[in-house]
N, C-alpha and C positions, 0 to 999 in steps of 0.2 A: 565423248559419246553423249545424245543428246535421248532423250525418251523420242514417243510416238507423239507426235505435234495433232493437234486439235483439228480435224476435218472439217467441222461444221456437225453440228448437233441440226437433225431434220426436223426436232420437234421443239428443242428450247435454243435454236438460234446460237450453236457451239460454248454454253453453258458447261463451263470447269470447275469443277467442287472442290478440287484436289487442292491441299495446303502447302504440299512438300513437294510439290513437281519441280516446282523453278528452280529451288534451289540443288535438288538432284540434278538436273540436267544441266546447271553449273560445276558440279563437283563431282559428278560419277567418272570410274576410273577405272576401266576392265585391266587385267592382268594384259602385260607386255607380250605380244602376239597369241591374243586368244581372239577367236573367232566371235563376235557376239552374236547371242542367236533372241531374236525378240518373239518368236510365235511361241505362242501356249503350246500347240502341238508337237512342234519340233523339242520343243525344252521339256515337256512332261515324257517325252520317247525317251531323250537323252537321261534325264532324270532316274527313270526306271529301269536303264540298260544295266545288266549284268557283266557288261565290257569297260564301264567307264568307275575312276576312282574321284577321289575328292583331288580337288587341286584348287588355288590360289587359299589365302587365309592365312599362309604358311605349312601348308601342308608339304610341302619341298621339301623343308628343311627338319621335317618331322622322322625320326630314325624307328624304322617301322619293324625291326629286327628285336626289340624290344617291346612288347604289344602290350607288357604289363605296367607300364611306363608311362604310355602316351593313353590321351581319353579318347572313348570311343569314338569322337565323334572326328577322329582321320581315319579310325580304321574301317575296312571292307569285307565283302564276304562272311564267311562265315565266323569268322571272332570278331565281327560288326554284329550279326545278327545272334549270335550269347548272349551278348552283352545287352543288349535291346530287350529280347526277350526274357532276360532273369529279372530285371524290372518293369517291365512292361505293364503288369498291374497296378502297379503306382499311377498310373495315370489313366486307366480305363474309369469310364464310365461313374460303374457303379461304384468305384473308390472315391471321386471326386466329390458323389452324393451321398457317398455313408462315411465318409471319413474328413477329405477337407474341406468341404463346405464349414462345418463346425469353424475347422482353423479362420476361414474367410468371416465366417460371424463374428466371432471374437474378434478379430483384426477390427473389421468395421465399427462396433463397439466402441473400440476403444477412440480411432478415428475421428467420429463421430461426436463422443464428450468432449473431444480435446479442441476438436473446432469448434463446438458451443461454447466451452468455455473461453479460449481464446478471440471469436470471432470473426478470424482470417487467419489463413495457413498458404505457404506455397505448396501449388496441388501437385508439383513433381517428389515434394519428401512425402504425402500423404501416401499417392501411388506408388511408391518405393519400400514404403512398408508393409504395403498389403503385399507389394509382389516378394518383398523377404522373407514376411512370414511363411509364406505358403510354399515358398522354395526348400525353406529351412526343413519342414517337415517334410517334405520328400524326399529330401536327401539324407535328413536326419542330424540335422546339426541344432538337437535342442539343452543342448549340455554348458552353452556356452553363457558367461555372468550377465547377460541381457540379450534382447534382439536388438536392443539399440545402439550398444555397442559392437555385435555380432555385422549390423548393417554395415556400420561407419568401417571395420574393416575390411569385409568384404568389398566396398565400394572403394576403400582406397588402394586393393590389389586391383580389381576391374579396371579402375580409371584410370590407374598408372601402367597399364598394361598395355590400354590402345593409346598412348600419350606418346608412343616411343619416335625417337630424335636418330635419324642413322649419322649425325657423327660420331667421332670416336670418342671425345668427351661426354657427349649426352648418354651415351653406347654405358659407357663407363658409370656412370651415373644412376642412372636408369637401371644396371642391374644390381648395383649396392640398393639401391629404391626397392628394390622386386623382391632381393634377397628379407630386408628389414619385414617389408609389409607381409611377405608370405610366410615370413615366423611367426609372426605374429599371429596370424591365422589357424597356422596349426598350433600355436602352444595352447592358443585359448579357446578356438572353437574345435578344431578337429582331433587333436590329442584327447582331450576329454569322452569325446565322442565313442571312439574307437576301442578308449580302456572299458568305458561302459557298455558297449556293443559285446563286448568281447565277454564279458559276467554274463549279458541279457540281449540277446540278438533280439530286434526288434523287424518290423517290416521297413524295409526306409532304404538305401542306396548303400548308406556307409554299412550295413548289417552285411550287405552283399559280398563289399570289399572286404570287411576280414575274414568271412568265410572263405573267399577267395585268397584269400592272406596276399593282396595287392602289397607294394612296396610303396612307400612315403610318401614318394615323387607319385606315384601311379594314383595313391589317393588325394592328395594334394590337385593332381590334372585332372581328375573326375568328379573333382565334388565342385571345382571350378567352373569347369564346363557348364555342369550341370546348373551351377548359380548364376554363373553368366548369361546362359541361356534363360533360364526364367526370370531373373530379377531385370538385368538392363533392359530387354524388347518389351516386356510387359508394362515396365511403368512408363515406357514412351508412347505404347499404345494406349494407354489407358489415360492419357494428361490429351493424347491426338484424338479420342475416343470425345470426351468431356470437351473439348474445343466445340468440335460441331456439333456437339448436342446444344450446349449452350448460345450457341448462334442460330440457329435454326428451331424454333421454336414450335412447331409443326412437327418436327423430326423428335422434339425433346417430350411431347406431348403422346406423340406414336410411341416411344419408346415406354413411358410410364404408365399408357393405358394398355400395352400388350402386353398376352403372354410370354414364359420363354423364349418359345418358339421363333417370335417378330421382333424379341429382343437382340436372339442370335444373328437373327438374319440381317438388323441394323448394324450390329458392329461389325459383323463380316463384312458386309460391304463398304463401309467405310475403312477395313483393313485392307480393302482389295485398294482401293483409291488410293491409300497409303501404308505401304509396308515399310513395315521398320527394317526390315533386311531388303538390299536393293540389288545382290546380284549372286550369281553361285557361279564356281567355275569347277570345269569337270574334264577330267584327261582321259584322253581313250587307249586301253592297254593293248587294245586289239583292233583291226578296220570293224566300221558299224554299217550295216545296210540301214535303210528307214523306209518304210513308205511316206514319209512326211518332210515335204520340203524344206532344207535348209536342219535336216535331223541325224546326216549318215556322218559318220568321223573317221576321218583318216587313223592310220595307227599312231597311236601319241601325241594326237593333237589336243592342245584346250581349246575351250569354250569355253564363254563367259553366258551366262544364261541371266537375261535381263528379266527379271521378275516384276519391275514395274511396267517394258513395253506387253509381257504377257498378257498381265491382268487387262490390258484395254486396247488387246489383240481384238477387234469386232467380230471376228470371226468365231470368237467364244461365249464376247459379251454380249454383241447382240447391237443394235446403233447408240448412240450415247454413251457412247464409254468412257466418259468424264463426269459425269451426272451420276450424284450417288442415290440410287435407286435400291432402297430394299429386297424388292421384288423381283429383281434382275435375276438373283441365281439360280429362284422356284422355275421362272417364267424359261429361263436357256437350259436347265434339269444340268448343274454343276454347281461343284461344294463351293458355298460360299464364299470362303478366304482367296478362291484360285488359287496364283500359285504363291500367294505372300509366308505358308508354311513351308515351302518348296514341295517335293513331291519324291516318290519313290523311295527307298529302303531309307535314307537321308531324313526321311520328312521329321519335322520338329516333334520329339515325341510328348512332349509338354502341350502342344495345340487347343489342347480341351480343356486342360488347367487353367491357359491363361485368357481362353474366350470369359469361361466362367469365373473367374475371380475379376473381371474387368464388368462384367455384366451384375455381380454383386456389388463391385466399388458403386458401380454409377448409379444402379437400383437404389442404393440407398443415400447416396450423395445429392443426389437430384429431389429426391422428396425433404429435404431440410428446409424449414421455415425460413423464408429469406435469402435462400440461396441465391450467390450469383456470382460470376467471373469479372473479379474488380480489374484484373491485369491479363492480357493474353501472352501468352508466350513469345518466347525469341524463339526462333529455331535456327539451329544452328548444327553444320554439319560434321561428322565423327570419320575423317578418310578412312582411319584404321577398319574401323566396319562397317564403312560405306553405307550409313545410314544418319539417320535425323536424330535429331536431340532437343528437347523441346524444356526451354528453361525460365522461369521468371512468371510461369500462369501463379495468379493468387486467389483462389476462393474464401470468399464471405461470406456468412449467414449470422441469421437473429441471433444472440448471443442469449443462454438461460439452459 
């Protein structure tokens, strides 16, 4: 599968801003007989249908008979939308700005001394702790002997997770690997959590699940989820984020004299350009009408719904759809991101967490005396989640 190839830009002579195309459209990999479907319209219909389930990711092999078990983010319907809504304040608005903003100061704070004093840092551990911290307390895993340590094992279930080998000795391997690293998780960060939760419920994810009195595996899959979700895509966006500003100078100067407001709308579209999630696939449990070409589904078909040919579908963006243009979402009256958060009951419910924690990292990363990007990143591709990896950027600043 390849993305939407360059037409020609009318005004800057087919001008592509995009860092992670090439390599996506060398390694993108739809599910084995799914349909892919590249229009915004078609995929935002499909997205939003009350006939379609989650499919590729492993959701196949997910045993949906036990709902207490597996994390929300296979399930459908209506124990999809409980589960959504009992946390759903966690991530609204006004919680981001009266509650984790604070955690993002502090994060940054700390950040911020350690590269002065040190002088240069790789910018993907910097971003990886902002995005841990600010995971931790939503989920509520603040019980644990450090975030530093809480990080390193969270990142080594993440990692060993999409690392998997389908022979039978790697098979083997791999789940003695899963079994070590996931004890370990729960004896130090989540165990503790959950006895504490349990004295003093707090507002946070894990409060939820023992209220719900979830089972081990159920909380063990949900506070995963949930940290997968915020920690890996955010600190990839945020290192992809800090790329181009740092290159484009003009861009990086827009960025530090605007408000909020033109802050958002820079890294949205630079997420539209490049989304760290590159494809969603979706089964239809029932035939689908559409008014939208290329958007009706047979009964039981998948779809592979390409979220990078969406986002520069022109028929959404407007011409130039390679050309990262701030103004592009005001000026076509569509959200920002497109569909790099996906869309409909699915859509990433963390979105506004990790705009904002990325628009704090680089707010104050970019104002450091002396800043500047000594090394640029490799990037390099992650099959398992069909998306970029961005490794080896180093930022410098005056050292005091």
């Amino acid at each position: 599968m390849s993305t939407v190839q360059a037409r020609g830009c009318p005004v800057h002579q087919g001008r592509d801003d995009r860092k992670s195309a090439r390599l996506a459209d060398a390694n993108l990999a739809p599910a084995e007989n799914a349909r892919v479907v590249g229009s915004f319209a078609a995929g935002r219909e499909i997205l939003r249908s009350s006939k379609v389930r989650q499919a590729g990711a492993g959701a196949e092999m997910v045993d949906l008979s036990r709902p207490d078990e597996i994390s929300f983010f296979f399930l459908d319907g209506d124990q999809h939308r409980k589960r959504r809504a009992a946390v759903a304040g966690l991530f609204a608005p006004k919680t981001i700005v009266t509650r984790h903003r604070a955690v993002m100061d502090r994060t940054m704070d700390s950040i911020i001394a350690s590269l002065q004093e040190r002088g240069a840092a790789p910018l993907d551990e910097l971003s990886w702790q902002m995005a841990v911290d600010v995971a931790a307390e939503i989920i509520g895993l603040t019980e644990s002997d450090s975030n530093v340590n809480l990080a390193k094992r969270v990142r080594a279930v993440l990692d060993s997770s999409v690392s998997h080998n389908p022979s039978m000795l790697k098979k083997l391997l791999f789940r003695a690997l899963m079994m070590i690293r996931v004890g370990r998780f729960w004896k130090h960060d989540l165990l503790p959590v959950i006895e504490a939760r349990r004295k003093e419920p707090k507002d946070d994810v894990i409060s939820y699940m023992v209220k719900e009195n979830y089972s081990r595996k159920g909380m063990i899959m949900e506070a995963l989820s949930y940290g997968g979700a915020g920690m890996m895509t955010t600190r990839e966006f945020i290192v992809m984020a800090a790329w181009h500003l740092f290159e484009k100078p003009a861009l990086r100067e827009r960025f530090l004299s605007g408000d909020e407001e033109d802050q958002f709308a820079i890294l949205e579209e630079i997420l539209r350009l490049e989304p760290v999630a590159s494809l969603l696939h979706r089964r239809a449990v029932e035939k689908t009408d559409s008014t939208t070409r290329g958007g009706a589904m047979a009964e039981d078909e998948t779809v592979c719904i390409s979220i990078r040919d969406a986002n520069v579908d022109e028929a959404i963006t407007g011409p130039c759809p390679f050309e990262l243009d701030p103004d592009r979402a005001k000026r076509m009256k569509v959200v920002g991101p497109y569909m790099s958060f996906g869309d409909g009951p699915h859509r990433c419910p963390g979105a506004q967490v990790a705009l904002h924690e990325t628009r704090v990292f680089l707010d104050r990363l970019l104002r450091l005396p002396g800043i500047r990007l000594e090394a640029e990143p490799d990037i390099l591709w992650n099959p398992q989640i069909q998306g970029y990896e961005l490794r080896g950027a180093v930022v410098a600043c005056d050292q005091g």
